[in-house]
C-alpha positions as CSV (number, residue, x, y, z in Angstrom):
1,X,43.2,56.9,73.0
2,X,44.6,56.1,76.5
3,X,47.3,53.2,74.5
4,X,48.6,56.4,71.8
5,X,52.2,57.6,72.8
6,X,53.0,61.2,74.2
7,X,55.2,61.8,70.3
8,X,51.0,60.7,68.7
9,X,49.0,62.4,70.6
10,X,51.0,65.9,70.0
11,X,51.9,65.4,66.4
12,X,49.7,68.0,64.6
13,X,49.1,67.4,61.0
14,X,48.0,70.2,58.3
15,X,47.6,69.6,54.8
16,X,51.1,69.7,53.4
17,X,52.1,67.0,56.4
18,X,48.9,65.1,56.1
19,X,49.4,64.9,51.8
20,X,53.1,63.7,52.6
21,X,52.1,60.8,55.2
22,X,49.4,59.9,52.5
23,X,51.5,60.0,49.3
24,X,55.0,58.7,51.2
25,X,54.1,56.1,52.8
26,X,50.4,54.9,53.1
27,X,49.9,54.8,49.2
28,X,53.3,52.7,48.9
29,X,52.3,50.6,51.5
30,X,48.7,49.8,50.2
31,X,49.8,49.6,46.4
32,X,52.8,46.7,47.5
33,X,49.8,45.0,49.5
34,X,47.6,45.0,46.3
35,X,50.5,44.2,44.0
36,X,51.2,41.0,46.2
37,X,47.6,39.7,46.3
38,X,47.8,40.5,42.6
39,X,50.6,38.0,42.1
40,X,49.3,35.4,43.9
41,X,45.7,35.8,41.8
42,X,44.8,33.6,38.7
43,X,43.1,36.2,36.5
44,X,43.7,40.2,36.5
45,X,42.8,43.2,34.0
46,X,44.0,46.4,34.7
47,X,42.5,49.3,32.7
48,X,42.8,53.1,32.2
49,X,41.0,56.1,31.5
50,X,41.6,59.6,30.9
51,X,39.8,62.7,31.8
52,X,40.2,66.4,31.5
53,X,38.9,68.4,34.7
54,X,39.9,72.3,33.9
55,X,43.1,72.4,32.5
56,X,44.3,69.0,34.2
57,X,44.4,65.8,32.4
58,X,43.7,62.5,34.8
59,X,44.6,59.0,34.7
60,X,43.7,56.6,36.8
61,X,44.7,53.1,37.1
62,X,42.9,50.4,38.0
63,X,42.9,46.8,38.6
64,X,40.2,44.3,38.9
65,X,41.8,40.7,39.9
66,X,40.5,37.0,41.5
67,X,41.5,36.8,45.5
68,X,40.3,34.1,47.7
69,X,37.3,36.3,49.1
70,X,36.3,37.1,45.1
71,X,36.4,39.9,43.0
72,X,38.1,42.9,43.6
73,X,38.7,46.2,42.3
74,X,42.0,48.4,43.7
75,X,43.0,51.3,42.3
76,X,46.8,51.1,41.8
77,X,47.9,55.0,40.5
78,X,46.7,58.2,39.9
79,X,48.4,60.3,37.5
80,X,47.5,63.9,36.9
81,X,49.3,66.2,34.2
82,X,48.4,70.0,34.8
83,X,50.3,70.7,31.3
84,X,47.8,68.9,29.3
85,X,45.1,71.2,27.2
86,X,42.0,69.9,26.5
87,X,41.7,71.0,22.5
88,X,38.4,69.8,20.9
């Protein structure tokens, strides 16, 4: 990448800095951009599920709304809650 900056092209990223970049500010950046297509769309559902994988209960959140282009599907959180027990 010839155009990438000296500070780019010597940043090193590890899995605690690459999780902070993604949860920071790429997720909040792509969830406002959904969230503003969504308010500008007709029709929208948004539906849930829960799962238990291990000892860790998950949620995610997603919505399916009418753009321009068509459908589309976006998933808009991901909760996980390492206190819930799966008790059948």
């Amino acid at each position: 990448f010839e155009s990438s900056s000296t500070v780019a092209k010597s940043l090193l990223c590890a899995k605690t800095k690459s999780r902070a970049i993604a949860c920071n500010v790429l997720a909040p950046y792509f969830t406002c951009k959904i969230l503003d297509e969504v308010s500008k769309a007709r029709f929208y559902s948004i539906s849930f599920d829960a799962s238990n994988k291990g000892n860790t209960k998950t949620c995610p959140f997603v919505i399916q709304y009418l753009s321009d282009v068509g459908v589309k599907r976006d998933l808009i959180n991901f909760l996980e809650d390492s206190r819930e027990a799966a008790l059948d």
